[in-house]
C-alpha positions as CSV (number, residue, x, y, z in Angstrom):
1,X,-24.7,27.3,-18.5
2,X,-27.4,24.8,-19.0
3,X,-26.7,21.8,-22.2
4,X,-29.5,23.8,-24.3
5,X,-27.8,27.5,-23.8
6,X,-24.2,25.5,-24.1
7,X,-25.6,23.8,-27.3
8,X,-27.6,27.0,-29.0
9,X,-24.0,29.1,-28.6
10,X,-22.1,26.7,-30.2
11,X,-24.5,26.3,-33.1
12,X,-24.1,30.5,-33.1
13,X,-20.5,29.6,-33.3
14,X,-20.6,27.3,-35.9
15,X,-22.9,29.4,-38.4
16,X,-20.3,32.5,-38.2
17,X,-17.6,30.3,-38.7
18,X,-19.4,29.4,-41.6
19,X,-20.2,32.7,-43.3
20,X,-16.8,34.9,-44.5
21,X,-15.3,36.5,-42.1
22,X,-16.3,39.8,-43.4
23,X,-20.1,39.0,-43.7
24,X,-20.6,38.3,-39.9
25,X,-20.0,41.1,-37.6
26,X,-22.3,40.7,-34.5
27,X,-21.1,44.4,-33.5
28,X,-22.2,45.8,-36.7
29,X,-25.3,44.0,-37.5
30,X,-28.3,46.4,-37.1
31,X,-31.3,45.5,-35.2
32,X,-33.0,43.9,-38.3
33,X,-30.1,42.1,-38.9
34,X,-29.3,40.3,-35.9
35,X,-33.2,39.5,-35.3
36,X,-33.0,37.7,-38.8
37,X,-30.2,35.9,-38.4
38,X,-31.7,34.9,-34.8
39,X,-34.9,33.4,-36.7
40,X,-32.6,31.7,-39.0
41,X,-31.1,29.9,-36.3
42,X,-34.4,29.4,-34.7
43,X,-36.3,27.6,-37.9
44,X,-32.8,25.7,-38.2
45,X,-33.6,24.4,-34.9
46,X,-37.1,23.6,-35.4
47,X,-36.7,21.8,-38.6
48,X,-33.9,19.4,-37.4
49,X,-34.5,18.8,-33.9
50,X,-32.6,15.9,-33.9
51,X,-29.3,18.3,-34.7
52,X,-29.7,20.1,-31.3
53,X,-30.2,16.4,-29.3
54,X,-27.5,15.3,-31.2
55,X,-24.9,18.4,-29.8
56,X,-26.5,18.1,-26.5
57,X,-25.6,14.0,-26.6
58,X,-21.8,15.2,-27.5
59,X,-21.4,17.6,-24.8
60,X,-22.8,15.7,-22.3
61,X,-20.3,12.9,-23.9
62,X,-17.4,15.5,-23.2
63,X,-18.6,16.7,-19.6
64,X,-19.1,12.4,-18.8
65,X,-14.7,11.8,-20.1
66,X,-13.8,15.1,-17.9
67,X,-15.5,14.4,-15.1
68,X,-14.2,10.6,-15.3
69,X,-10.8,11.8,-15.3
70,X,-11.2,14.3,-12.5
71,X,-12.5,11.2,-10.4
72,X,-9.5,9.3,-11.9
73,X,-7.4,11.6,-10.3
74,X,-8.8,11.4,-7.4
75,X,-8.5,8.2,-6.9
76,X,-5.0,8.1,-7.5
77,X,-4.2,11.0,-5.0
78,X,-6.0,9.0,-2.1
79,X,-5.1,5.0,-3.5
80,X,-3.4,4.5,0.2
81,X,-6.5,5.6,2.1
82,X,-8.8,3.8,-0.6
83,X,-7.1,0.4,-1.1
84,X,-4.5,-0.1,1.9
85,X,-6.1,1.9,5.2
86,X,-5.1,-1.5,7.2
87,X,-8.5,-1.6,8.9
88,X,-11.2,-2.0,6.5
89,X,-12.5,-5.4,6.3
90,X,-11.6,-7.2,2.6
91,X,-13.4,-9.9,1.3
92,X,-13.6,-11.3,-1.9
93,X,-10.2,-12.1,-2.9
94,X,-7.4,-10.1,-1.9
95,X,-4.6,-10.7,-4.4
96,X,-7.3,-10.1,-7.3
97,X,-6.7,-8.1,-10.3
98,X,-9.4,-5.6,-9.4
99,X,-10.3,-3.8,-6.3
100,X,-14.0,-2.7,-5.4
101,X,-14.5,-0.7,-2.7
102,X,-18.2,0.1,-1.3
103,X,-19.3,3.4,0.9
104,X,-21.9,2.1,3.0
105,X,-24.8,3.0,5.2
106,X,-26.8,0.4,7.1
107,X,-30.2,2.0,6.6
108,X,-29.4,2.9,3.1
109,X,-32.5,1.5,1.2
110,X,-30.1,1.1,-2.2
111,X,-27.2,0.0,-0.1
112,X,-29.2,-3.1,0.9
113,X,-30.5,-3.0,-3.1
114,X,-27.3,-3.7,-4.1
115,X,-25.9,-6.1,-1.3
116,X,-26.8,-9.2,-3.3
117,X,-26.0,-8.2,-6.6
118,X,-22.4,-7.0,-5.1
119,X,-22.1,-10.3,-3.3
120,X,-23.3,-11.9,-6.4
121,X,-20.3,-10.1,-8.4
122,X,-17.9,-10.9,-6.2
123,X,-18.7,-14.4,-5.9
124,X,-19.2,-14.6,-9.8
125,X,-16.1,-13.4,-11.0
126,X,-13.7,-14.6,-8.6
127,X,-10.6,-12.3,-9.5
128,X,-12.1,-8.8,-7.4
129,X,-10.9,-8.1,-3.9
130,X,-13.7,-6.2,-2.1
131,X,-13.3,-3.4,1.0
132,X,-16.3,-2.4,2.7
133,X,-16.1,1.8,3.7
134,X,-18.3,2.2,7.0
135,X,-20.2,5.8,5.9
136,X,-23.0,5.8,8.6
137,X,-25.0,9.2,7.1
138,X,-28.4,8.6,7.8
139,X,-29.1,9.3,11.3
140,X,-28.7,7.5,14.7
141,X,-29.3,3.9,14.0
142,X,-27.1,4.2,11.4
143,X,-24.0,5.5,13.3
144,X,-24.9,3.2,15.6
145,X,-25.0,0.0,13.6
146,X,-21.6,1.1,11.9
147,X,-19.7,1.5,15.5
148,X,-21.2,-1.8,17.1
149,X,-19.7,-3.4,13.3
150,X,-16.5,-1.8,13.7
151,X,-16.2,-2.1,17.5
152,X,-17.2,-6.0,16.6
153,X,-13.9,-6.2,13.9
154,X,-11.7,-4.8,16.5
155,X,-12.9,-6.9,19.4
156,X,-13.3,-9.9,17.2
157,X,-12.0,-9.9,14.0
158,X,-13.0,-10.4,10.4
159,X,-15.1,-13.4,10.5
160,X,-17.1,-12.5,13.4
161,X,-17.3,-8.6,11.1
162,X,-18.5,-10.3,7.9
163,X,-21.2,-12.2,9.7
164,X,-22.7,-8.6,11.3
165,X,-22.4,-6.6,8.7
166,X,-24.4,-9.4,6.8
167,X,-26.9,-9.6,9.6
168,X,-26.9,-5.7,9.4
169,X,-27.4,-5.3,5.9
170,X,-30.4,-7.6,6.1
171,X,-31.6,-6.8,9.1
172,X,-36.1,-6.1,9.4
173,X,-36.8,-3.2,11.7
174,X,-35.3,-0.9,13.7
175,X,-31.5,-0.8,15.3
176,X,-32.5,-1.2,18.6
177,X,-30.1,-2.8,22.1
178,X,-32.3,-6.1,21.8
179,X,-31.8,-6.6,17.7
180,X,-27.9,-5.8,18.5
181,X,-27.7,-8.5,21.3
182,X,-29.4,-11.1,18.9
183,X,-26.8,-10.2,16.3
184,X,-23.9,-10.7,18.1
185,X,-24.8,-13.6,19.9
186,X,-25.6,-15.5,16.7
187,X,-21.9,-14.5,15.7
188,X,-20.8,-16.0,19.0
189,X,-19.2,-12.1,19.9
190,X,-18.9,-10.9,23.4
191,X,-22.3,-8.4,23.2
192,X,-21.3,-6.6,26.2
193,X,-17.8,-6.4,25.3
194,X,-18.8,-5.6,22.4
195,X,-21.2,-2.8,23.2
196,X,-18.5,-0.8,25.5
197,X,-16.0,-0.9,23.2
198,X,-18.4,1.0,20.9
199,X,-17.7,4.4,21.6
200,X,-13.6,3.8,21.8
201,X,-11.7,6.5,20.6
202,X,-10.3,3.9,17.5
203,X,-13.5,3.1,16.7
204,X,-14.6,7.2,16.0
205,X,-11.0,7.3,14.2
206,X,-11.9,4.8,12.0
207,X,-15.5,6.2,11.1
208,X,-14.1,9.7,11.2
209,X,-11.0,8.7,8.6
210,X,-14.0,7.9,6.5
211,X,-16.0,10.9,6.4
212,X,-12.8,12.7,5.4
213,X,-11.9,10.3,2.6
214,X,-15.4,10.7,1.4
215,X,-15.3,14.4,1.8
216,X,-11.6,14.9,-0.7
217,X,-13.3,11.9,-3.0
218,X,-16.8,14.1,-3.0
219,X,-18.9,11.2,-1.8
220,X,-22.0,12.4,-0.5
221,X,-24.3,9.3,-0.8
222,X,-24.6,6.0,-0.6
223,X,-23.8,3.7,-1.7
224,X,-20.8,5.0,-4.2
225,X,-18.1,2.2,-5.1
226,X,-15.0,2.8,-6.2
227,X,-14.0,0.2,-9.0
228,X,-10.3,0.3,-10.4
229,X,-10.1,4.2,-11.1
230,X,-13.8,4.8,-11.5
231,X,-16.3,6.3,-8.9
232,X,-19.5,5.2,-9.6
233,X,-22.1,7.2,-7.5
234,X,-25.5,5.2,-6.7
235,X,-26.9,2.1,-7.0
236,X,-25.4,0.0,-10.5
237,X,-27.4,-3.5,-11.5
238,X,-25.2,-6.1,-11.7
239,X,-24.8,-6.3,-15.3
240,X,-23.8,-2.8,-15.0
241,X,-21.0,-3.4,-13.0
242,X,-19.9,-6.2,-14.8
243,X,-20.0,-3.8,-17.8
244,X,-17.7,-1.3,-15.9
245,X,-15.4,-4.4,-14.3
246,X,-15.0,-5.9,-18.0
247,X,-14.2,-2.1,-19.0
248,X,-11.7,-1.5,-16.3
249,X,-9.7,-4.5,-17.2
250,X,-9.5,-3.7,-20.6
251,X,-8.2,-0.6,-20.1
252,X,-5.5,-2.2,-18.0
């Protein structure tokens, strides 16, 4: 049911709860009855506009708090995968008091939108430990940016990681051998090392493991972050998600 239909039976509701109980039979109005007491509702409507944008604003309210909780919850049921998966990279700091956690796609146009403003919020506040989600979704250059970034983690570890998956994330043009090779030798990587160990089975597992997280946390697009026990789905401004990291802290 649309917020309009939702929002016209409730005022229907709320007009027979106001008549006697008696006086409002919808089974035993006749024709003439129920088309008057229709039009009634109708030049209700018409006169105070703002009463029907008003209900709509409260049940869109409620369907907001549910659906909050219901990604509350599942946060909670997959926190391990989420917060302690014991291969995504962390940056930020990791004993801080709130954890952010980004599902990412290289070629995501609002991925790279938001890399400086998340970098920006990190650096700013100080207190939020950060885990990048490899969530390669949007074709061939982006599975294959995320495996050389993962296969560049395992081989070489976190620093040598953070420095592609900056280069990555910034990166003008396409994903192609050449722009790779540049990449990883400005992180001083083995490239060819590098680039066999790219289709390892561990590095599939690790990619796969987050498809299926996304999948039970309905993620479907990128980027979506996880703050505390919110999922916020799309690109947020930075004053946004300060909003919702002041938020989250206040509710403890």
């Amino acid at each position: 049911m649309t917020p309009i239909r939702s929002t016209l039976a409730g005022l229907g509701l709320a007009a027979s709860l106001a008549l006697p109980a008696a006086a409002f039979d919808i089974g035993a109005m006749s024709d003439d009855e129920r088309a008057e007491f229709r039009e009634e509702i109708r030049s209700y409507l018409l006169d105070n506009p703002e009463v029907l944008m008003e209900a709509i604003g409260v049940l869109e309210s409620r369907q907001a708090q549910a659906q909050s909780a219901a990604d509350g919850d599942l946060v909670a049921a997959n926190a391990d995968a989420l917060f302690e998966d014991g291969y995504s990279w962390v940056g930020g700091n990791p004993e801080g008091d709130l954890v952010l956690v980004e599902f990412m796609d290289y070629r995501c146009g609002y991925c790279r939108k938001a890399y400086d403003e998340v970098n920006k919020l990190v650096e700013s506040d100080g207190n939020i430990k950060f885990i990048v989600k490899e969530f390669p979704i949007l074709g061939e250059e982006s599975v294959t940016s995320s495996r050389f970034a993962v296969a560049v983690r395992q081989l070489a570890g976190d620093a040598a990681y953070e420095q592609v998956h900056d280069a990555l994330m910034t990166l003008r043009g396409n994903v192609t051998p050449e722009a790779l090779e540049r990449i990883g030798q400005d992180a001083g990587v083995d490239v060819a090392a590098v680039t066999a160990h790219m289709e390892d089975p561990s590095v599939t597992a690790e990619l796969q493991a987050n498809h299926e997280l996304a999948q039970k946390l309905s993620i479907s697009g990128t980027p979506t972050f996880i703050m505390g026990n919110e999922i916020l789905r799309g690109y947020l401004p930075l004053d946004a998600m300060r909003q919702v990291a002041a938020d989250e802290r206040a509710e403890g």
